[in-house]
N, C-alpha and C positions, 0 to 999 in steps of 0.2 A: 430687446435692448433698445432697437431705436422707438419702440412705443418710449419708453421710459425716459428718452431724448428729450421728445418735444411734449412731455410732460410735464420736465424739470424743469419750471422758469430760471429759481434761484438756487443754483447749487452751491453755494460756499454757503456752511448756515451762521456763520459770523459775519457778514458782511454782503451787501447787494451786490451783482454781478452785471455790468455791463450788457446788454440784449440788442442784438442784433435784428437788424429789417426780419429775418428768417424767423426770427422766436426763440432761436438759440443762444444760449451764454456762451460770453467765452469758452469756459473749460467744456464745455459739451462741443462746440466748434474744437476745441485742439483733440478731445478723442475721438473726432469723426476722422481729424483730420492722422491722427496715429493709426488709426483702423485703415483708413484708405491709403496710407503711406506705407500700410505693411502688409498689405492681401497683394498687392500685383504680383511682390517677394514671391509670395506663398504660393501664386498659383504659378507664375513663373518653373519655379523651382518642382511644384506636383507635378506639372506637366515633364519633366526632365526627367523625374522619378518614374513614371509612367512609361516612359519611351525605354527606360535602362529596362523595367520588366518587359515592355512586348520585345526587347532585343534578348534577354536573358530566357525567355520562353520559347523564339527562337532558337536557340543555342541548347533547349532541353535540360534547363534547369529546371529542377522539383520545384512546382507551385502548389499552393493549397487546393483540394477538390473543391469543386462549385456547392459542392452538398455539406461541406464541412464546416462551414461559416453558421447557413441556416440550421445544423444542426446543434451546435452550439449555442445558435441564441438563444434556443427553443429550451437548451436546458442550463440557462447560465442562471435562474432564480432559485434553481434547484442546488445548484453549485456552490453561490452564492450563500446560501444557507449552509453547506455543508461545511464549509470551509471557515467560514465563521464561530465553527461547532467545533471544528476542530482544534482551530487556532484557541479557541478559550481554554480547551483542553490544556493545551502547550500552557496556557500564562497560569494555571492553578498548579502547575507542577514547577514552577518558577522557571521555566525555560525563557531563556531570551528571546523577543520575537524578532528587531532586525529589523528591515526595513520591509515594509508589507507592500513588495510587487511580485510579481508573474512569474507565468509560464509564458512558453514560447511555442513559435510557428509551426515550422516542419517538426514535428517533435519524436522522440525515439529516446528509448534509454539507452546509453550507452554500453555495449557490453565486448567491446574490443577496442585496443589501443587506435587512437584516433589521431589525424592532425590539422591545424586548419594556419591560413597566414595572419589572420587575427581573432581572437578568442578575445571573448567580453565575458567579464565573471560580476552576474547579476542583472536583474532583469527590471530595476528601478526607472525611475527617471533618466538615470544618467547612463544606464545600459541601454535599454531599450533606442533614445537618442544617439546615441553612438552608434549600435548597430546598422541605423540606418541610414546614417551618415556614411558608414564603411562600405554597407551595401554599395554608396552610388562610387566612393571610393576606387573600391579594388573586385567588386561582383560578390554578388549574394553565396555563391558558394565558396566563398572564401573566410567567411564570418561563420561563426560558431556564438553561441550564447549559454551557459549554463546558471541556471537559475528553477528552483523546484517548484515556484506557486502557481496554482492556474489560474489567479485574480489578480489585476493591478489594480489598485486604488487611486485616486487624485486625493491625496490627503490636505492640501490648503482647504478645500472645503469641507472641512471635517468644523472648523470652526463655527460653522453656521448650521451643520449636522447638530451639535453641541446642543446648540441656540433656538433650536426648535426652526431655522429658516430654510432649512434643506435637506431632503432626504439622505438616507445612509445609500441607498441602492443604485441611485446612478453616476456615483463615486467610483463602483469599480466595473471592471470589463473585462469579460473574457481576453487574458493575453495574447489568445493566439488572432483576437481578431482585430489586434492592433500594432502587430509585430512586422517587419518588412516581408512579403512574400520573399521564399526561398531560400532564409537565414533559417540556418539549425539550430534547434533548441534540444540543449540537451538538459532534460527534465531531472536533475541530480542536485544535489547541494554541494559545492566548491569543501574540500577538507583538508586540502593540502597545498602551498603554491610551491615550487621548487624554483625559482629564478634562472639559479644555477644552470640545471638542465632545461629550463623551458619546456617545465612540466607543471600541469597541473592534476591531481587525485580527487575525485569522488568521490563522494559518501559509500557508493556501491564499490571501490575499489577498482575503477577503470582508471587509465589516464590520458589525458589527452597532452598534444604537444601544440607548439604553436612558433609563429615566428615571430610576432608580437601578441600585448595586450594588452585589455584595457580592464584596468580593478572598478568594478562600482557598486563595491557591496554591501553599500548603507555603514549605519551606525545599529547598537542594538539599544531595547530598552532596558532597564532594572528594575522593575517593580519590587524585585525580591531583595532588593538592596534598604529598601524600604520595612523596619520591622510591623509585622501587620498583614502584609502585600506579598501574594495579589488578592489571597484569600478574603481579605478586605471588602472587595469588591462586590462579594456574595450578598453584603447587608446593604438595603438601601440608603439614599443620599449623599453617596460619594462615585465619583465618574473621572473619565480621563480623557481631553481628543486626541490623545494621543495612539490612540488603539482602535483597529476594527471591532474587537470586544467591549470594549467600554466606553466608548466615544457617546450611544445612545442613553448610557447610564447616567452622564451626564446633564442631557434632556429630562430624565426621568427626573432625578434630583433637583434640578431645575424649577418641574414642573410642580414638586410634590412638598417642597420649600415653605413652611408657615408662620417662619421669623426667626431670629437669633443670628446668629455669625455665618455667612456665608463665606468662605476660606477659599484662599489662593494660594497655588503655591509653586517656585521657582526653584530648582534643587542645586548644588554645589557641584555641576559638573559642564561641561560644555552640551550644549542639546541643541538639534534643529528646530527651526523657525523660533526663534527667541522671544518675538511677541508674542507668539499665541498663549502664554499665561496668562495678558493682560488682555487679550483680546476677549476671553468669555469670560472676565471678570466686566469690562466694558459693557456686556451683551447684557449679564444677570441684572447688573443696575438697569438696564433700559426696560427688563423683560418686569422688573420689578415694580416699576411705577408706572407701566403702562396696566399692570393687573393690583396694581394698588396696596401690594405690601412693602414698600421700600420703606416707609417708616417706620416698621417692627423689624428692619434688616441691619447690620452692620456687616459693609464689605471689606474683607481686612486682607489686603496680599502679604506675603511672605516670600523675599526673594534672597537669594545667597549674596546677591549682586549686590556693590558698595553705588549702585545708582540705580534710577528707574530704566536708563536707556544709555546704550555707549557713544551714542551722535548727540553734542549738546542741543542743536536747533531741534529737536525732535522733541530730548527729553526735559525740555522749554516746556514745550507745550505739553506735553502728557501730567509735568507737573500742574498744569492750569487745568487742566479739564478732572485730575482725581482730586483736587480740591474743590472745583464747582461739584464735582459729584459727591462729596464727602465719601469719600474712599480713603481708607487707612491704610499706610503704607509703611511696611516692617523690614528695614535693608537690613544687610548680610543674617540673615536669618533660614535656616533652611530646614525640612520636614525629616526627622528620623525614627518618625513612628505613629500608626494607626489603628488607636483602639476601638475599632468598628462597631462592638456592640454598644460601648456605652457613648460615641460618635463625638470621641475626643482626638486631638489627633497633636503631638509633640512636637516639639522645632528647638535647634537646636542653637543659639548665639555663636557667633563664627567667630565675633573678635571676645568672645571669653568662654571658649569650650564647656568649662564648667555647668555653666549656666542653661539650663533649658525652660522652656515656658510649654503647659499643657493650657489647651485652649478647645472650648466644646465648641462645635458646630451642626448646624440644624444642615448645610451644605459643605461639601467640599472639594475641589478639585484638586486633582494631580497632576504635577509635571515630572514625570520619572527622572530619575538619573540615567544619565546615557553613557556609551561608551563604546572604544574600537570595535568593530567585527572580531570576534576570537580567529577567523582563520591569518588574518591579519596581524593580528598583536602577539609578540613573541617572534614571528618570523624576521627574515632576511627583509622583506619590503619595509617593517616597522620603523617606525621614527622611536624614541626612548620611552613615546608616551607611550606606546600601540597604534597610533594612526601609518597612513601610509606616508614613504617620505618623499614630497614632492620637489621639483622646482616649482616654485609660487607665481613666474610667469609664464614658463612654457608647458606645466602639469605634466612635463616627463620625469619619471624617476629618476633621483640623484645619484644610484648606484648601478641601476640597471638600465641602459637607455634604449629598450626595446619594451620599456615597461612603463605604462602611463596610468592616469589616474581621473578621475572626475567624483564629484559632487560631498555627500555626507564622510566619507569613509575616509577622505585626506586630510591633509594635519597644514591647509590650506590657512591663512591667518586672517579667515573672513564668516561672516555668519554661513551655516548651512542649510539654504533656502533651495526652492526649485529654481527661483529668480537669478541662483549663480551658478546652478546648473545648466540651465540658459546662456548664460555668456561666458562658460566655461567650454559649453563644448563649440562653438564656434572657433575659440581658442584653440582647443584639444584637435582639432579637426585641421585646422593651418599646422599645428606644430605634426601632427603626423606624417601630411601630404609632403612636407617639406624631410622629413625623415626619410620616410619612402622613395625622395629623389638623392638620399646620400646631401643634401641641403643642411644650412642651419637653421633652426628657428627663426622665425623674425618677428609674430607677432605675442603679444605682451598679454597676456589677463591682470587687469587693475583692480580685481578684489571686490568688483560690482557685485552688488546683491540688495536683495530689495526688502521690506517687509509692510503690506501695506496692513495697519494698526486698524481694525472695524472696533471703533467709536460704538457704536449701536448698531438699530437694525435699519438704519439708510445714511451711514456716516462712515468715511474708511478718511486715513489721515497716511499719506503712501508716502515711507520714509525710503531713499533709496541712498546709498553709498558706497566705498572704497574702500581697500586696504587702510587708508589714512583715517575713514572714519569722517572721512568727508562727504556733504552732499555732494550725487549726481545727478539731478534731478530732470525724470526725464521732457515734464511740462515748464514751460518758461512763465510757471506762475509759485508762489508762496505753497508749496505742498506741506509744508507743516500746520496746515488748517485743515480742518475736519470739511470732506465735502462731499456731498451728495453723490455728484458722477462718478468720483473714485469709488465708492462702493459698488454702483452698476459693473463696472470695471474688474471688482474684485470678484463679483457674484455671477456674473452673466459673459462677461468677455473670455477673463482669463480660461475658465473651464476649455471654450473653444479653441483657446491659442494652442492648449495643453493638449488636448485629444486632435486638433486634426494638423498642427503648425508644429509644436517642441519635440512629441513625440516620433514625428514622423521627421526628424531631423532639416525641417523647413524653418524653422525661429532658433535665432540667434542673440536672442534679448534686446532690449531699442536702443540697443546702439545707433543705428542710423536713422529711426525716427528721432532721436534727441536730438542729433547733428542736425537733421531736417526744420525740427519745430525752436532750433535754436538760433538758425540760420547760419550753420556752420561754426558758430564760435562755441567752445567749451560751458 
């Protein structure tokens, strides 16, 4: 990363950037200065973490064996491939896949009624961060996690997996060697929640009890909502980043590309990270005329959406840049069917049902239809849609207040990024502690979330916003320009924040770096 610092004279590529005696641009001086404003946090806060375990080891809580870790790494490429194999298995049988995180630590299947003070259901971004937040909370053996994968992924870089700029493989990680030491994992998939009782059922038919909890258990995909799909996928030049199975399909398609219609596509339903439709459609044009076929290409998105983007300053500019790139852009438009062999694929006019347009393509991408977790929708947690039913600023349950919520799986009225699972659980984390003293809430989640838009392969354009759909921006410069250092940012930083700072329940989103590099004003 800092090679790439003092490499980058001029990072805004619209405009010259100001250079400092050092050699640094501004915005490379404001991420040095975000990085260094937020490691002392970090190491601060590991060090705290460290002290709870050597006192909880002390105390003769279960920790992982020393041989357990190395034996796992040694066969996580093994695993890694298995699991992969399997998972394709699942999407050919149109099973829902859900949100593709982990297994967990002290692991054991549960085979007798169990109970813990807080139960986490799901082993995502937003479980995984919680649990460890709870660890330092209320002690490790008080937290419970069920969740049945032995991989987590960092799926934001799946975009660049896509794009041919990043490997698929060190995307995911053995769970159990990134889970808080001495938190249980109970290696089951969640089948039942009962509120009521303060019961949760297993797949295996155990149940556990709890005295709170915390739901985080993603959204699922639909491929099979899709006529075509997933079976689709078997026939070359069509791919998805949406999936650990078909993410590299994408690449492959990409790659093997010789002209005609390369297709995008947006579906009619709410989906996590909203950009990244347009993000490897951004990537194919750069990929395209840096190997010299973009003028035998037509790039055509199709999105359900009555706009490009829901933040006007943003979708300002993304309208100026798929004009410079002559990109064709298809609103309320959405994909209802994929005739694979002959590599045509269907879309369906929103504002005139009737109407559908067949369109062939030499490429095409997928953005599935998404939707609630089934264990969630239908039940007592559910809002009307299926999502969980939150309060929007303190993410405790409106009906159950022993019952909280975090990230994809709530019916939250903000995009569903990892950037608002970030400042959701900071949130989540004040409104518990405060629970726990018989307290009321007192702090707020303002609907932050991020999505930062990779332009190409050394361009990210970091739109960040609110409930209201207002910028929050965390650099005190014009983030609606495509800039060099925002990509470093997106490729090389964030990875780091995510494995050793979000997950390990040490980041809390820049809220206080923006307060800092704002100089306290909003």
């Amino acid at each position: 990363m800092y090679r790439s610092l003092r490499v980058c004279i001029n990072d805004d590529v619209s405009s010259s950037n100001t250079v400092h005696e050092c050699g640094l641009p501004v915005t490379s001086l404001l991420i040095l200065l975000f990085v260094s404003s937020t490691y002392p946090v970090l190491q601060r806060r590991q060090m705290e973490s460290h002290t709870v375990d050597d006192e909880q080891s002390k105390e003769g809580i279960t920790q992982q064996p020393p041989g357990n870790r190395k034996y796992r790494n040694g066969r996580f490429k093994e695993e890694l491939s298995r699991h992969r194999m399997a998972a394709f298995g699942r999407l050919k049988q149109c099973l829902p896949t859900g949100s593709t995180i982990c297994s967990l630590h002290t692991s054991s299947r549960v085979t007798a009624k169990q109970h813990y003070k807080m139960l986490v259901l799901g082993g995502g971004t937003g479980g995984i961060t919680m649990s460890a937040r709870m660890k330092r909370l209320m002690g490790a053996e008080n937290v419970a996690v069920v969740e049945p994968s032995e991989v987590h992924y960092y799926q934001p870089i799946w975009t660049l997996v896509g794009a041919g700029a990043k490997n698929l493989a060190p995307s995911g990680r053995p769970t159990a060697n990134i889970m808080p030491s001495g938190v249980k994992w109970v290696k089951s998939k969640v089948q039942e929640i009962n509120p009521d009782s303060n019961t949760v059922r297993t797949e295996d038919g155990s149940e556990i009890t709890y005295e709170y909890l915390i739901v985080a258990l993603g959204l699922q995909l639909h491929f099979e909502k899709i006529k075509g799909l997933p079976e689709g996928f078997e026939h070359p030049n069509i791919g998805s980043n949406y999936s650990v199975e078909t993410v590299e399909k994408t690449w492959k398609a990409l790659q093997n590309f010789k002209g005609g219609n390369a297709v995008f596509t947006y579906p009619n339903t709410l989906i996590k990270c909203g950009g990244a439709p347009q993000k490897i459609m951004y990537l194919t044009d750069a990929f395209l005329r840096k190997t010299g076929k973009r003028a035998n290409a037509n790039i055509i998105y199709y999105t359900s959406l009555p706009v490009i983007f829901a933040v006007k300053k943003y979708a300002d500019s993304l309208w100026e840049i798929v004009k410079q790139r002559d990109i064709q852009v298809n609103l309320r438009h959405h994909l209802i069917e994929v005739q694979a062999d002959k590599q045509e694929a269907v879309f369906q006019n929103l504002d005139n049902p009737e109407e559908t347009k067949t369109i062939e393509y030499g490429m095409l991408h997928v953005t599935p239809p998404m939707g609630p977790n089934m264990v969630i929708k239908g039940g007592p947690l559910a809002d009307e849609v299926g999502w969980l039913d939150l309060d929007k600023d303190t993410l405790q349950h409106k009906s159950f207040p022993n019952v909280f919520g975090i990230g994809d799986c709530t019916n939250l009225p903000t995009a569903k990024t990892g950037a608002a699972v970030a400042a959701q659980s900071a949130v989540l984390h004040r409104t518990i502690s405060k629970v726990l003293k018989k307290e009321k809430p007192d702090m707020k989640y303002d609907g932050y979330t991020s999505c930062p838009f990779v332009t190409s392969y050394n361009t990210v354009m970091l739109a960040e916003y609110d409930y209201d759909l207002q910028p929050v921006e965390t650099f005190p410069i014009n983030q609606a320009k495509e800039r060099r250092l925002m990509y470093y940012m997106k490729a090389d930083v964030m990875p780091h924040l995510y494995w050793h700072g979000l997950l390990r329940g040490l980041w809390g989103g820049p809220g206080p770096a923006r307060k800092l590099l704002h100089l306290g004003m909003k």
